[in-house]
LUMFIBA-477512 format. One record per residue: x, y, z of N, C-alpha, C, CB in turn; residue in one letter. Coordinates in steps of 0.1 Angstrom, whole numbers, plus 5000, padded with zeros to 4 digits. Glycine has a CB too. Layout:
<nuzas>
<nuza n_X="X" n_Y="Y" n_Z="Z" ca_X="X" ca_Y="Y" ca_Z="Z" c_X="X" c_Y="Y" c_Z="Z" cb_X="X" cb_Y="Y" cb_Z="Z" aa="a"/>
...
</nuzas>
This chain:
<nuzas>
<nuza n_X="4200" n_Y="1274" n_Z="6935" ca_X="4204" ca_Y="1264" ca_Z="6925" c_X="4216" c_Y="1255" c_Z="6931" cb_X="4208" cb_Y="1270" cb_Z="6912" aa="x"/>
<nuza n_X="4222" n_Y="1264" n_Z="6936" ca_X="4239" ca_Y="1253" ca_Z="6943" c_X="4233" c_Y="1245" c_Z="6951" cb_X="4254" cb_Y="1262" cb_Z="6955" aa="x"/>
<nuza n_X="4223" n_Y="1252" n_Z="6960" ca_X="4218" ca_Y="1241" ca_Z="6976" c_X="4210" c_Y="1229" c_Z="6964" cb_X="4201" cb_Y="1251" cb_Z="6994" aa="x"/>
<nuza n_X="4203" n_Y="1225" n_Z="6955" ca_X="4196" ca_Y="1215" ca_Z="6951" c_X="4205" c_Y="1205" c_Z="6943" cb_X="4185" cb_Y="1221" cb_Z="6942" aa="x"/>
<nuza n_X="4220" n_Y="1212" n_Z="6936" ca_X="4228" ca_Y="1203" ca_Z="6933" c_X="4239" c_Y="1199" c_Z="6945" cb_X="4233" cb_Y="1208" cb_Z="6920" aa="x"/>
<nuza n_X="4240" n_Y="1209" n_Z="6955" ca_X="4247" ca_Y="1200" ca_Z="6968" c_X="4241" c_Y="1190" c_Z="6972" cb_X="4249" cb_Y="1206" cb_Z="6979" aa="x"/>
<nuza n_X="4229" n_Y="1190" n_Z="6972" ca_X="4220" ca_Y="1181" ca_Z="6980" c_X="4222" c_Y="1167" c_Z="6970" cb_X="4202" cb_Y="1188" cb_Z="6982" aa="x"/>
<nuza n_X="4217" n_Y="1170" n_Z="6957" ca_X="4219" ca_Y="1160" ca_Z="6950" c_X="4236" c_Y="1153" c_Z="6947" cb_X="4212" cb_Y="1164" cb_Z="6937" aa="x"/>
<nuza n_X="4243" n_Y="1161" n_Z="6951" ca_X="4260" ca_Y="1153" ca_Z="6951" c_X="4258" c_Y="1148" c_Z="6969" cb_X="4280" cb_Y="1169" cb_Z="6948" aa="x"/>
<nuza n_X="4254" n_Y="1150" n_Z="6976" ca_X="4257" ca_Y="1145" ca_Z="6987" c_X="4243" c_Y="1129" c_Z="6992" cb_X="4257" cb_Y="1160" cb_Z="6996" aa="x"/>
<nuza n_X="4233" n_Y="1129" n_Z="6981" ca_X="4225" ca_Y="1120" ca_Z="6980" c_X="4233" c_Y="1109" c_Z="6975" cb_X="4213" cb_Y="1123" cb_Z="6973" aa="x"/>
<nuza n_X="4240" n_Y="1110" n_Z="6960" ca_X="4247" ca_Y="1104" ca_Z="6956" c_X="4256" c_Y="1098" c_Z="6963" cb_X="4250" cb_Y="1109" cb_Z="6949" aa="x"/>
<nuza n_X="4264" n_Y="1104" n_Z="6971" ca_X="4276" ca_Y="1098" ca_Z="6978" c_X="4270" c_Y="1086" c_Z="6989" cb_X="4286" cb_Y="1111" cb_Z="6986" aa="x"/>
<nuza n_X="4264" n_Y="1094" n_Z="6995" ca_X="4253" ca_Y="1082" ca_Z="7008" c_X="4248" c_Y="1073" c_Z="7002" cb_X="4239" cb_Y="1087" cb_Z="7016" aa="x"/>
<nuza n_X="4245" n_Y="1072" n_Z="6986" ca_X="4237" ca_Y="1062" ca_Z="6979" c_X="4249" c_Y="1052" c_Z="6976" cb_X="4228" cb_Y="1067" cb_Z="6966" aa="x"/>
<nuza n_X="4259" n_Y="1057" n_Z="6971" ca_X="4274" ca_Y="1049" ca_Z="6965" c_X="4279" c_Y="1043" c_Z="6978" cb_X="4289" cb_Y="1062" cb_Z="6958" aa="x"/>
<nuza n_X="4281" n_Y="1049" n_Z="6989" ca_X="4290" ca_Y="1045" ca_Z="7003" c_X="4274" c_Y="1032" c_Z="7012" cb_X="4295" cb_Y="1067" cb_Z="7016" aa="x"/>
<nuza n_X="4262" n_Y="1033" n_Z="7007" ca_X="4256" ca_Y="1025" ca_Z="7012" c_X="4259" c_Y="1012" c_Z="7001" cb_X="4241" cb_Y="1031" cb_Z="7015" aa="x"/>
<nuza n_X="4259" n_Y="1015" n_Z="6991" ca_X="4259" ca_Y="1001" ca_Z="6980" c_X="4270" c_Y="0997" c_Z="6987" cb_X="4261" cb_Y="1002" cb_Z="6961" aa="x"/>
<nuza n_X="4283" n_Y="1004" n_Z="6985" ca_X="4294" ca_Y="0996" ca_Z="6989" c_X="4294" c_Y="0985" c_Z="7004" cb_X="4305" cb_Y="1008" cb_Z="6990" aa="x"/>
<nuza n_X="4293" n_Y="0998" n_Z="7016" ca_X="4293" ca_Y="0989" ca_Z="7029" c_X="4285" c_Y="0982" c_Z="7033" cb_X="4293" cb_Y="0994" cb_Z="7037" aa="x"/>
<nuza n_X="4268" n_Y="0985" n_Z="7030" ca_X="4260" ca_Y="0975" ca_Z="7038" c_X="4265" c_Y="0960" c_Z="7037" cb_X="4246" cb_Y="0975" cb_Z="7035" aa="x"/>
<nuza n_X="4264" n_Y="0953" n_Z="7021" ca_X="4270" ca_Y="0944" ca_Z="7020" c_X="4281" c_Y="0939" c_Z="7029" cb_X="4273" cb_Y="0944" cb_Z="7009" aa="x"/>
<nuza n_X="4291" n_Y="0947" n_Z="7027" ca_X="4301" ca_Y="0947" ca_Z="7040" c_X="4299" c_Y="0942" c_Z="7050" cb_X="4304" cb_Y="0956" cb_Z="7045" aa="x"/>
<nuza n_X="4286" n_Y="0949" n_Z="7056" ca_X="4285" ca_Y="0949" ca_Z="7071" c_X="4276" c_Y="0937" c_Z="7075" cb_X="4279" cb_Y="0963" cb_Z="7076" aa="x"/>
<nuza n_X="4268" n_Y="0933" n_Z="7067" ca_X="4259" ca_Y="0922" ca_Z="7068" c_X="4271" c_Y="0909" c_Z="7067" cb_X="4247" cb_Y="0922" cb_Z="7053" aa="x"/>
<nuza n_X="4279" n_Y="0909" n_Z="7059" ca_X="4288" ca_Y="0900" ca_Z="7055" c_X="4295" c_Y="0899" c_Z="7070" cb_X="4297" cb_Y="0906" cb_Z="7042" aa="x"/>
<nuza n_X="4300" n_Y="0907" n_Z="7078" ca_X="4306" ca_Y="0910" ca_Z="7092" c_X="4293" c_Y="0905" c_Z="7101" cb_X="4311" cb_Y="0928" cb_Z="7094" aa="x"/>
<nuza n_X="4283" n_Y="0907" n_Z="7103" ca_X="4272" ca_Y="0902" ca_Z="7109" c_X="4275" c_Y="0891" c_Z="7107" cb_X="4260" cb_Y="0907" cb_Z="7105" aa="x"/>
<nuza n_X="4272" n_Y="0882" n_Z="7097" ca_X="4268" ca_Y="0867" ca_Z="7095" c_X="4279" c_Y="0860" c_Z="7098" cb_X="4264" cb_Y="0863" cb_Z="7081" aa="x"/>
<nuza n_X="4293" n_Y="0865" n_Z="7098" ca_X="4306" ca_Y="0859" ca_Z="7099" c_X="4301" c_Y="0852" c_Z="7113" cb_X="4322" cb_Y="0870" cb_Z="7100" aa="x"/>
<nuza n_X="4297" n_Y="0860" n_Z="7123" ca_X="4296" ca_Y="0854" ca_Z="7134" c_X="4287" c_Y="0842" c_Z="7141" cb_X="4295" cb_Y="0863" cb_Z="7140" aa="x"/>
<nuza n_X="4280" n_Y="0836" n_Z="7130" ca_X="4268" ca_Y="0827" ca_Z="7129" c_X="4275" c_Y="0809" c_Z="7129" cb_X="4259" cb_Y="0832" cb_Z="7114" aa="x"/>
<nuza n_X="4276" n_Y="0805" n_Z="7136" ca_X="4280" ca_Y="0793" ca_Z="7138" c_X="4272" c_Y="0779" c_Z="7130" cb_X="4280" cb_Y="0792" cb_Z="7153" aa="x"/>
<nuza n_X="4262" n_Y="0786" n_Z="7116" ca_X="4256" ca_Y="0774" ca_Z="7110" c_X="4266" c_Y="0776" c_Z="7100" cb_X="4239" cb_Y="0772" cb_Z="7105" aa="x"/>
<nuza n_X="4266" n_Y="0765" n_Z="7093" ca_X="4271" ca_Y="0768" ca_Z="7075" c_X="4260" c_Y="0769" c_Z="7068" cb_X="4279" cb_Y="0755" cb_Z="7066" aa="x"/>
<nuza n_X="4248" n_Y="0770" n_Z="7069" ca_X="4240" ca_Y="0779" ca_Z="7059" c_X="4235" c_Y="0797" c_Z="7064" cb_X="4225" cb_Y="0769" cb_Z="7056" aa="x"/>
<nuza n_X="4240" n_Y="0801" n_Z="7055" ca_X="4234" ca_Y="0817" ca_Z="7058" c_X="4220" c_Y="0819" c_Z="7058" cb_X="4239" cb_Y="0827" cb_Z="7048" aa="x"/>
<nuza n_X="4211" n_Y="0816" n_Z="7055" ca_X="4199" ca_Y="0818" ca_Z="7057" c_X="4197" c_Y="0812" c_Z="7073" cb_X="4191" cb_Y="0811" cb_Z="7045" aa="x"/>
<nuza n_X="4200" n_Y="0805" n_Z="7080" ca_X="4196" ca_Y="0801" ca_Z="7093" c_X="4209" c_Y="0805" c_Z="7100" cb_X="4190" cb_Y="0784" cb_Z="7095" aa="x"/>
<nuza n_X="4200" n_Y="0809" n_Z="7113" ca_X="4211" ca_Y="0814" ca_Z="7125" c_X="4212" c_Y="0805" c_Z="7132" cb_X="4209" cb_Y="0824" cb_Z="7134" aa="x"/>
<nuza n_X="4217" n_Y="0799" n_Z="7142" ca_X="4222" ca_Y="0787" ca_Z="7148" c_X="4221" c_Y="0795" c_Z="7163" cb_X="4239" cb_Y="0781" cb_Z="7142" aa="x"/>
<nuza n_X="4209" n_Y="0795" n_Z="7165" ca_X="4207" ca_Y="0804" ca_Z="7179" c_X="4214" c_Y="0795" c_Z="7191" cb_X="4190" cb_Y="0807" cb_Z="7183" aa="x"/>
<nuza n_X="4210" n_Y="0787" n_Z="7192" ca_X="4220" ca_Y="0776" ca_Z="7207" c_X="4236" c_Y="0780" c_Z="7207" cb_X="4222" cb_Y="0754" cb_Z="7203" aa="x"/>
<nuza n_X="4242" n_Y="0783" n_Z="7191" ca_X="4260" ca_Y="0784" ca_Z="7197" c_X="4263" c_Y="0792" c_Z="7192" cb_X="4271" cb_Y="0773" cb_Z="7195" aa="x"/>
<nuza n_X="4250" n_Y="0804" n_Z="7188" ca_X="4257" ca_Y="0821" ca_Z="7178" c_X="4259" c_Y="0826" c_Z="7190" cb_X="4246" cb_Y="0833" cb_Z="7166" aa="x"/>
<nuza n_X="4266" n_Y="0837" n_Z="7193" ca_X="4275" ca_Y="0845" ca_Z="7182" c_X="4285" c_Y="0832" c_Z="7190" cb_X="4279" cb_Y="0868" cb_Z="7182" aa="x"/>
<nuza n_X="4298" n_Y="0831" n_Z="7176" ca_X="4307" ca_Y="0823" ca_Z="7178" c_X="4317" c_Y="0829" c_Z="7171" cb_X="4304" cb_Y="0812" cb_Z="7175" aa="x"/>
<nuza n_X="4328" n_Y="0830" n_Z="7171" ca_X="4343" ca_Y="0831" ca_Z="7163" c_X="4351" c_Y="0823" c_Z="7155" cb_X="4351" cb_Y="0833" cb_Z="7171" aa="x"/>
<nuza n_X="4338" n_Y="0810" n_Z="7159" ca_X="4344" ca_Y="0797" ca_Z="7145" c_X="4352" c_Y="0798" c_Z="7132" cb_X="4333" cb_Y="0792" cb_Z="7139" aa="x"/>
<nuza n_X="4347" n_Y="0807" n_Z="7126" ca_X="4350" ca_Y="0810" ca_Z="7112" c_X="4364" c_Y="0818" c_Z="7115" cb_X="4337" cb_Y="0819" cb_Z="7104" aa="x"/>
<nuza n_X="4363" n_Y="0827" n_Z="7124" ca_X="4380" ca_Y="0833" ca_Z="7122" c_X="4387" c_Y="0822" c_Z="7127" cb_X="4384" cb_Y="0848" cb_Z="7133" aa="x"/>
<nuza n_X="4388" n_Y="0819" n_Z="7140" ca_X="4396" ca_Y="0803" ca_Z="7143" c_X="4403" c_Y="0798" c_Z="7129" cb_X="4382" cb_Y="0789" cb_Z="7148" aa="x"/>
<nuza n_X="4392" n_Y="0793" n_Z="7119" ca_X="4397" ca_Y="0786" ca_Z="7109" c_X="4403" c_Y="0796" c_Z="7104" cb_X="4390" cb_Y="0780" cb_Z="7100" aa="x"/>
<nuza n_X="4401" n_Y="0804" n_Z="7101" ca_X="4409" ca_Y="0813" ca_Z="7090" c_X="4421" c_Y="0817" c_Z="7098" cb_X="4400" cb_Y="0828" cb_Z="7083" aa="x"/>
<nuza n_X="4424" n_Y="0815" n_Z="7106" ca_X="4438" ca_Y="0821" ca_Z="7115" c_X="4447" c_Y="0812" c_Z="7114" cb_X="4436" cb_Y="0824" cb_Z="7131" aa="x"/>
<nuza n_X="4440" n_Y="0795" n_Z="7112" ca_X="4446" ca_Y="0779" ca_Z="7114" c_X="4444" c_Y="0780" c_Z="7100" cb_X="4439" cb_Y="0763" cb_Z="7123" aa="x"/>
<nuza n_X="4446" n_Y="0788" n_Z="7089" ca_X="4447" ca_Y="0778" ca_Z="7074" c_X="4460" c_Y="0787" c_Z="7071" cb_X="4431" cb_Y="0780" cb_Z="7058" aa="x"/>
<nuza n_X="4470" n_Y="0777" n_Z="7073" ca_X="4481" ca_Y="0782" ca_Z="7068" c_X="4482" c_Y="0789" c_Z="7051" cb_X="4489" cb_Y="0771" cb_Z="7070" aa="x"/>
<nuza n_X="4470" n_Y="0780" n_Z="7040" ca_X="4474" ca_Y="0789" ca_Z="7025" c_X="4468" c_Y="0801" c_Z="7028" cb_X="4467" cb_Y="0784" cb_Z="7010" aa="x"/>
<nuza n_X="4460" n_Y="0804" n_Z="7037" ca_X="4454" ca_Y="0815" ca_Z="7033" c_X="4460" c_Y="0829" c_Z="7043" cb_X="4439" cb_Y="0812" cb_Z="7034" aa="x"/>
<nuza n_X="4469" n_Y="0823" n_Z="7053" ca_X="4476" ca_Y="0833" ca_Z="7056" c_X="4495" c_Y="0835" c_Z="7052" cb_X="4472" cb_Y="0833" cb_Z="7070" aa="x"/>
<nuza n_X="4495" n_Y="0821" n_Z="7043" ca_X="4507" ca_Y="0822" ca_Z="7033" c_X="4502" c_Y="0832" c_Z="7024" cb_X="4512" cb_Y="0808" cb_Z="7026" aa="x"/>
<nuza n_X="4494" n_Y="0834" n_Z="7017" ca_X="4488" ca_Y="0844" ca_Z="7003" c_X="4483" c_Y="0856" c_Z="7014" cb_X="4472" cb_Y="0834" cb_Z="6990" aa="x"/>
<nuza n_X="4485" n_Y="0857" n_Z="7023" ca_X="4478" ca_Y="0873" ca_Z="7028" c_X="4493" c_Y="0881" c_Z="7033" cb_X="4463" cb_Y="0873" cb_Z="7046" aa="x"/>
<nuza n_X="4502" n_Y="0867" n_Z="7031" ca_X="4519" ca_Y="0877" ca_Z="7036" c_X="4523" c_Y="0878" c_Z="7025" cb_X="4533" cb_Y="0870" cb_Z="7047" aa="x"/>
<nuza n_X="4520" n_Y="0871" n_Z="7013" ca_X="4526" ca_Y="0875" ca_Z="6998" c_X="4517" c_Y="0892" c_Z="6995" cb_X="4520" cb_Y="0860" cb_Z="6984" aa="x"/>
<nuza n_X="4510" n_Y="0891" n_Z="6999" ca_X="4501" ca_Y="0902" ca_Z="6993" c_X="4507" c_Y="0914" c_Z="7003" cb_X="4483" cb_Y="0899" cb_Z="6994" aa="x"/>
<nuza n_X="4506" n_Y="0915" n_Z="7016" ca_X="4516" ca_Y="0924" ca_Z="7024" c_X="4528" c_Y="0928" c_Z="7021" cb_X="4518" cb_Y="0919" cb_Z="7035" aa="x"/>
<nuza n_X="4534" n_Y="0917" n_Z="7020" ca_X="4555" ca_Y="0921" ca_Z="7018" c_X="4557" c_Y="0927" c_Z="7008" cb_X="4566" cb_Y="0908" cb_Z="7015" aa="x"/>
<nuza n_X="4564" n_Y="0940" n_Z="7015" ca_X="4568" ca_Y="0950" ca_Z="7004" c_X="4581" c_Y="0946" c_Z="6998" cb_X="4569" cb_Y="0963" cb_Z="7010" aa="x"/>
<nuza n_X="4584" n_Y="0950" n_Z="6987" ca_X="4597" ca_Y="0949" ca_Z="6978" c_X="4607" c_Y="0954" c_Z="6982" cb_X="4597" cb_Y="0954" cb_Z="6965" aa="x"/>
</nuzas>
């Protein structure tokens, strides 16, 4: 009886930790896709680092990621 409910708490957790990350990870996948539509890959200039570039050059958005860092 313990091994059928371990099995079933440990199904659960792989089921919870897959909902959470795949999204994640697909989301990390596509980052690197040099179209602006997600459905099409832009095979001539993928993989690319375009998208971080910008996000490294947008000053609000790394003014609001040092508000959110700085401790009191």
């Amino acid at each position: 009886m313990n091994y059928r409910r371990s099995y079933f708490i440990i199904s659960c957790l792989a089921f919870g930790f897959a909902f959470l990350y795949i999204p994640i990870l697909s989301m990390w996948c596509f980052s690197f896709n040099a179209s602006k539509l997600v459905t099409v890959w832009d095979s001539a200039n993928s993989p690319t680092l375009k998208w971080y570039y910008s996000l490294i050059h947008n000053d609000e958005i790394l003014d609001a990621a040092w508000i959110s860092l700085k401790s009191r």
